[in-house]
C-alpha positions in Angstrom: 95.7 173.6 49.4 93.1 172.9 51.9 89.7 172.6 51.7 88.8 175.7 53.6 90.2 177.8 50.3 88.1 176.3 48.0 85.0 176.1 50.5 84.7 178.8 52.9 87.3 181.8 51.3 85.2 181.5 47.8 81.8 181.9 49.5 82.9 184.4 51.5 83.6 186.5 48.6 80.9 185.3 46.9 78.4 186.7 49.2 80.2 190.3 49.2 80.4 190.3 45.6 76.4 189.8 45.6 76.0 192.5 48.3 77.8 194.7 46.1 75.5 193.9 43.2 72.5 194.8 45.2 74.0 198.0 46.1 73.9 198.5 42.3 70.3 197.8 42.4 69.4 200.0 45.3 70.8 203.1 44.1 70.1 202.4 40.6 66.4 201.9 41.8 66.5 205.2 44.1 68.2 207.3 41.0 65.5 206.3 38.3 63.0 206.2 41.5 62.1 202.7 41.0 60.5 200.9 43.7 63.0 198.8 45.2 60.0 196.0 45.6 60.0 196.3 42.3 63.4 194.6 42.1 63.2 192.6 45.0 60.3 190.8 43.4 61.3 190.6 39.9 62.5 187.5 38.0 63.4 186.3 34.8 60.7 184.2 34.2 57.3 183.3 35.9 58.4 180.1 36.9 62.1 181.2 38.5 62.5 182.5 41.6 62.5 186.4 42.7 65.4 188.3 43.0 64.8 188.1 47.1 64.8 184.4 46.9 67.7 184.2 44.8 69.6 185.9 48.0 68.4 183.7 50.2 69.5 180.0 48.3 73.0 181.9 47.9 72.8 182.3 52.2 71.3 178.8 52.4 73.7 177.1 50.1 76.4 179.3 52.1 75.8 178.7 55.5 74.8 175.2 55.4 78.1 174.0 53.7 80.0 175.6 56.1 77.8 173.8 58.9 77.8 170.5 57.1 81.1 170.7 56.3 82.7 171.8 59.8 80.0 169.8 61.9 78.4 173.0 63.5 74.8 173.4 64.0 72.9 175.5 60.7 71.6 178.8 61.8 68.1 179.2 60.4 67.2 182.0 59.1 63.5 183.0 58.6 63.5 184.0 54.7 60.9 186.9 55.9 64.2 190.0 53.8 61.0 192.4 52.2 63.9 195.4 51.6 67.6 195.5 50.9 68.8 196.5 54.1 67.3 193.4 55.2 69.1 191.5 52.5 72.2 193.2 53.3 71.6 192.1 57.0 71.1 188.5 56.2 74.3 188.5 53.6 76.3 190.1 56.3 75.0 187.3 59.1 76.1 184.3 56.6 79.4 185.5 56.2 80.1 186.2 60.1 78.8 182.6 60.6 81.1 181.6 57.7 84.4 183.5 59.2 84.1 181.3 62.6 85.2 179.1 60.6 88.6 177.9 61.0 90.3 176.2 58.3 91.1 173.0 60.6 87.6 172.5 61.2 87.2 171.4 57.7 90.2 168.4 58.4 88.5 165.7 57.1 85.7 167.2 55.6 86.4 166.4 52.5 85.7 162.1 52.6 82.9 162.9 55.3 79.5 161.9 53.8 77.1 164.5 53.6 73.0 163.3 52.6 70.7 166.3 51.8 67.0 165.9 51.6 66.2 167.8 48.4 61.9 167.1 47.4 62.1 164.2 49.2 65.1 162.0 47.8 67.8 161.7 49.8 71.1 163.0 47.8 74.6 161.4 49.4 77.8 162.8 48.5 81.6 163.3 49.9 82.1 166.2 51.5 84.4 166.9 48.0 81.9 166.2 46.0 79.2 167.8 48.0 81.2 171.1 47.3 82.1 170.3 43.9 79.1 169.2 42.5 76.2 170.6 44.5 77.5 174.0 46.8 79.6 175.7 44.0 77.6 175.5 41.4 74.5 176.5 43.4 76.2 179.6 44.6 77.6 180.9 41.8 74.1 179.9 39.9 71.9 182.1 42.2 74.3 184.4 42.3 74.4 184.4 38.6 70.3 184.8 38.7 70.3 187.6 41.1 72.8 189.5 38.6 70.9 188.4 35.9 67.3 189.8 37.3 69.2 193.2 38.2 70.8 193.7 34.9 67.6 192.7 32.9 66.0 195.5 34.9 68.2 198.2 33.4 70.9 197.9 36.2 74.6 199.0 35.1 76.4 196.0 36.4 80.0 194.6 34.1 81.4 191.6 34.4 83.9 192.8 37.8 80.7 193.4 39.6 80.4 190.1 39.5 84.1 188.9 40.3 84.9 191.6 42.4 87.8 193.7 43.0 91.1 192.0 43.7 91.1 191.9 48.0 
């Protein structure tokens, strides 16, 4: 197995599992004529992010393993998404960016050092463990979160909304 199928592939799928949960939240907020700020702004609890800003730390966490881990440049992104179409635009960027990706750009990837700069401490890993121990879980937290926040709300979401359908 190479690192590209436990990397790239899984966030990949990842992000259109979540773009398929927000569709669940937009038409679920257009049927019950909800707002849809009113989800994009909600969170669990005061002092946890919004909905939105779950989105974007899935897209960051995304896109910046895939440019650590395959020595490419990060695209930025501005973190300005104030709808769903413009959350749907940003998921759909970070998963182009993500299939460039060939698998033998990651040769190697996986005993590189990778330091992140996280509240000013410096955090060094192996690439390895820098997916294991920081990417993954990350991803599938927010991800996780942004379910969370939609199904709190009311939203009809089961458990293959968040795993997806077989592809």
């Amino acid at each position: 197995m190479q690192l590209y199928d436990v990397s790239i592939a899984p966030l990949i799928r990842n992000l259109q599992n979540l773009k398929h949960i927000l569709q669940q939240g937009e038409a679920y907020a257009a049927q019950k004529k909800v707002a849809p700020e009113v989800l994009l702004t909600s969170r669990l609890f005061v002092d946890m992010y919004s909905l939105t800003k779950q989105v974007q730390l899935v897209s960051d966490m995304s896109k910046g393993a895939g440019a650590r881990l395959a020595g490419l440049e990060m695209p930025a992104y501005a973190d300005d998404e104030t709808s769903f179409d413009m959350l749907y635009a940003r998921i759909d960027k970070t998963i182009d960016f993500l299939a460039q990706i060939a698998p033998h750009q990651l040769e190697g990837a996986a005993t590189k050092e990778v330091t992140l700069t996280i509240r000013k401490v410096d955090l060094t890993f192996s690439g390895l463990d820098y997916l294991e121990k920081w990417v993954m879980p990350n991803a599938y937290f927010h991800t996780t979160t942004a379910y969370n926040i939609l199904r709190h709300l009311g939203v009809p979401l089961g458990k293959t909304d968040y795993l997806g359908q077989k592809r």
